[in-house]
C-alpha positions in Angstrom: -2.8 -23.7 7.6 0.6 -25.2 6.1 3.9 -23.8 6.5 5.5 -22.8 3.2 7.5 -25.6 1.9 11.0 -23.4 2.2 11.4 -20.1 4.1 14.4 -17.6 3.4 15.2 -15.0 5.9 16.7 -11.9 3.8 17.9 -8.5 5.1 16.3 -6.0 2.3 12.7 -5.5 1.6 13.0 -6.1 -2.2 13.9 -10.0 -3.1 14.3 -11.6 -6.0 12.8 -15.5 -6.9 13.5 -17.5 -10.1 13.0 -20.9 -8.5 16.5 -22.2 -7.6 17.7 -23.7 -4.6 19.4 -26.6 -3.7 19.2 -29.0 -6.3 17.0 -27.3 -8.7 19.1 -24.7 -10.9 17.8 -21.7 -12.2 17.1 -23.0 -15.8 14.8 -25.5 -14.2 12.7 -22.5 -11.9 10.7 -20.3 -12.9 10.8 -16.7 -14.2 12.2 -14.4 -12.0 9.9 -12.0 -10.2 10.9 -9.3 -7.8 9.0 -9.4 -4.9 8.5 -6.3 -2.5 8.0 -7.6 1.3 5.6 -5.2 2.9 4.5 -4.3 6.5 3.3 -7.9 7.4 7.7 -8.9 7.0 7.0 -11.8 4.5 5.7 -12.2 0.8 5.7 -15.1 -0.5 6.5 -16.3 -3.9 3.5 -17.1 -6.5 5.1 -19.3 -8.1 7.1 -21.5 -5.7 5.5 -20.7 -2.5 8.7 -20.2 -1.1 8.5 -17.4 1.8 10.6 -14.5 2.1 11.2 -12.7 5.4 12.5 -10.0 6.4 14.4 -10.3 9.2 14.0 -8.0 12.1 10.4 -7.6 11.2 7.2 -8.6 12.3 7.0 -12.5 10.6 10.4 -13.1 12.0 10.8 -15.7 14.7 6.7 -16.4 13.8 5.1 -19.6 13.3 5.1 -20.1 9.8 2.4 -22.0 9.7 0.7 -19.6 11.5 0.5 -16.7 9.0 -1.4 -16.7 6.2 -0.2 -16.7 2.5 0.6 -13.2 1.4 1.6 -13.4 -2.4 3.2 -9.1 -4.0 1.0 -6.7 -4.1 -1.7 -8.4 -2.2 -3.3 -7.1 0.9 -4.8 -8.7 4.5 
């Protein structure tokens, strides 16, 4: 597997993503979606691919690369 191409460590379960981060401004994202991060620790973004953990949970301090893709709502 590949890691995700940018990883976010957030303190809340619920997140956010509309496709800004450095360089790229919200306009130029994507819609927002709201994300919920779920007993795995991460979801990641369908959009963007960009990874959301929680931290203090079980992804943190993982190998990214490691753990598969987990996009909301799905299931392992």
């Amino acid at each position: 597997m590949i890691a995700p191409p940018e990883v976010t460590r957030v303190t809340h379960a619920r997140v956010v993503c509309d496709g800004a981060h450095a360089g790229i401004p919200a306009a130029l994202g994507h819609p927002r979606v709201f994300l919920q991060i779920d007993e795995h620790g991460y979801v990641d973004c369908g959009y963007c691919d960009r990874r959301f953990v929680l931290i203090g949970g079980p992804a943190d301090g993982a190998d990214q690369s490691a753990l598969p893709d987990i996009a909301s709502g799905a299931s392992l």
